[in-house]
N, C-alpha and C positions, 0 to 999 in steps of 0.2 A: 536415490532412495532416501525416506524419511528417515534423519536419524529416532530411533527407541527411544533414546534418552532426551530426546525434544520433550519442552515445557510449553506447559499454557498457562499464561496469566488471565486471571482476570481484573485482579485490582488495578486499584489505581497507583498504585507503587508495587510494582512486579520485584517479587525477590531474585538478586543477580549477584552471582557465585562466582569468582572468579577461583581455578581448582591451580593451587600453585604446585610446581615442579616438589617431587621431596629433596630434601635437603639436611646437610650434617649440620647446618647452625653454621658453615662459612659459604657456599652458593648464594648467587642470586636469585630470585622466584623471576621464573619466563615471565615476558611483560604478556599484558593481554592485547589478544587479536583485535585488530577490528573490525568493527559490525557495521552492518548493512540494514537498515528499516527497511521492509521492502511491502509498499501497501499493495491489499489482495483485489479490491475490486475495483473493476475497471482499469490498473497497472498488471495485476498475474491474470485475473479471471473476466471475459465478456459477461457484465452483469445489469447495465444501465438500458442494453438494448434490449433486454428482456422484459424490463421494468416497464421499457417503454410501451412495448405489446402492452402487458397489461393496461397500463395506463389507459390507452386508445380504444381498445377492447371492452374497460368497465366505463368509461365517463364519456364514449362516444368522440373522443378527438383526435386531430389528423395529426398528431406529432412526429415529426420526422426525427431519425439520430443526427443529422446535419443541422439540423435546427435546434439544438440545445446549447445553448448561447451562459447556463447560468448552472454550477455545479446541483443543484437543488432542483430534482427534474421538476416539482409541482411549480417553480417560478418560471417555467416556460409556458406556462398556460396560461391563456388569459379567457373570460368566458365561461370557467367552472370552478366551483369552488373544490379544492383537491388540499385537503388537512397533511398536517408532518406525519400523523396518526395512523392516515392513509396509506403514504407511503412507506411507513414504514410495515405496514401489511403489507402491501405487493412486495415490499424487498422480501419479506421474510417467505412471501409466496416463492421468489423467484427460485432460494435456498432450497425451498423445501423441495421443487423438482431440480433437483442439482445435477441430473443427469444431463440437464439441458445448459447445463451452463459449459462454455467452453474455456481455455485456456488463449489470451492473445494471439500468441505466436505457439506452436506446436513444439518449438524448440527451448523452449523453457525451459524447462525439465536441465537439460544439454548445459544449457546457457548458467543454470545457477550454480550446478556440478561444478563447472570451470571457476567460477568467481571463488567458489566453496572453499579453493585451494588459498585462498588469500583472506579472504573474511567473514567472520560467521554472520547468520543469515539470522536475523528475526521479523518475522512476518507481523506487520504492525496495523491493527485492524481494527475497525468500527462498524463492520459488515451487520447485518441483518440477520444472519445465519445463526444458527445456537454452535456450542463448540464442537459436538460431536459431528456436526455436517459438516464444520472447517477442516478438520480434521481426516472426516474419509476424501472431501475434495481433492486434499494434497495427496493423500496416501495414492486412490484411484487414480490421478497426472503425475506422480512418482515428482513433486516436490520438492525439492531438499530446503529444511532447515532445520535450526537448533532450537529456535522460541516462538513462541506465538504468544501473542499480545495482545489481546481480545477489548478492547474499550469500550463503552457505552455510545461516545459520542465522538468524533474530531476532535474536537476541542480537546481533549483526556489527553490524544494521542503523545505528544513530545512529551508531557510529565510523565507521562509510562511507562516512558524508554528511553531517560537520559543516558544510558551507556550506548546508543548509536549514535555511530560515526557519520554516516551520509544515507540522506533519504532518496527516495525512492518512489512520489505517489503522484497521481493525476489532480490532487487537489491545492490549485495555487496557493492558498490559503496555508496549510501544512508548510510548500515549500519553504513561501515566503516568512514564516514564524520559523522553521529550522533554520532559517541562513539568518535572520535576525537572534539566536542566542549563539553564532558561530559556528554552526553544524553545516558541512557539505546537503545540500541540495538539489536534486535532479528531478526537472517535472517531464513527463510523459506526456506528448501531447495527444490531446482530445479537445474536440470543441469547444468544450466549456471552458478551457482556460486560453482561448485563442488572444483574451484580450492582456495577457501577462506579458507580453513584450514590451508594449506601451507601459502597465505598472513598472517597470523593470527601469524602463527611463524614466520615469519620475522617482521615484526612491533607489538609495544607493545600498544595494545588499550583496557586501564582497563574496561571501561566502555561497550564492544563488549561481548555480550555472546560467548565463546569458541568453539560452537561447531552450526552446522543448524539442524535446528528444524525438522523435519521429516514433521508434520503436524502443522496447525495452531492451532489446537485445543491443542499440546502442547506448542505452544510458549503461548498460553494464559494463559495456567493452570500455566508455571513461571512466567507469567508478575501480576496473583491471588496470586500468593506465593511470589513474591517481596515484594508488596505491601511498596513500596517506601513514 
């Protein structure tokens, strides 16, 4: 169940509260839990194959989800010209029927509940959607988390959220920049990042899980058994 007291950021420096234990002036303040970034599209929600309809549908092309080789679906095409402008209209098209969007795995919901018991949950996003759609999203698949982090771009994403602990997203990119400032990182495989194993051997990032997680529900069950 969505916690009430869930926040949405939008800035680019999201306000974070840590609410200490009271105390007579001799206790210690509980230390803070840790967090969990967990990116929404394409990691929590089916959003690129939607995109991709669209795509095929307005510009005439045979794009397959097997064949998206490059996170940036417009650099899978070659043969038409397909602007950032563009897609960033079909994403926001895809939001806007959100009815049609699904969740990965159905046990999601299940899956974050259980982690919930160990580390709060901020959903760390650059999605296309406006907030109030991210919002019924989670509420409508009964979501659990504590923050939502709404960004403009990728890029924003880690200056956002530096009080999370270990990532969470399908975008190697993200990974590879959280395990470069010392942040646990766990990528979610999808095709676009097939070719992060090889980057993985050429640069040395201690803090990069070695390998993409097949499903979310196992990158969860290592980030239960870190327990950092």
């Amino acid at each position: 169940m969505v916690n009430p007291m869930a926040q949405l950021h939008q800035t680019r420096e999201p306000r974070f509260v840590e609410q200490p234990l009271a105390t007579n002036g001799t206790e210690t303040l509980a230390p803070r839990r840790k967090r969990i970034g967990l990116d929404l599209d394409d990691t929590v929600a089916h959003v690129k194959e939607l995109a991709r309809q669209h795509v095929n549908k307005e510009f005439g092309t045979d794009l397959q989800f097997s064949d998206i080789r490059i996170a940036r679906l417009e650099e899978n095409i070659t043969g038409v010209t397909i602007t950032e402008a563009d897609m960033k209209r079909i994403f926001a098209l895809v939001w806007s029927e959100m009815d049609r969007i699904s969740l990965l795995d159905p046990k999601i919901p299940e899956m974050l509940q259980r982690i919930h018991q160990h580390y709060d949950i901020t959903i760390a996003t650059a999605s296309d959607a406006d907030d109030e759609t991210l919002l019924r999203f989670l509420q409508k698949n009964k979501v659990p988390f504590d923050e939502i982090v709404h960004v403009h771009s990728s890029k924003e994403k880690l200056g956002a959220t530096p009080h999370v602990d270990i990532y969470v997203d399908d975008y190697h990119k993200i990974a590879e920049d959280a395990a470069k400032i010392g942040k646990i990182a766990i990528l979610i495989k999808q095709p676009w990042n097939k070719m992060f194993r090889k980057r993985g051997e050429e640069h040395h990032f201690p803090h990069l899980i070695p390998t993409r997680m097949e499903h979310l529900e196992d990158a969860l069950r290592l980030a239960e058994a870190l327990r950092i």
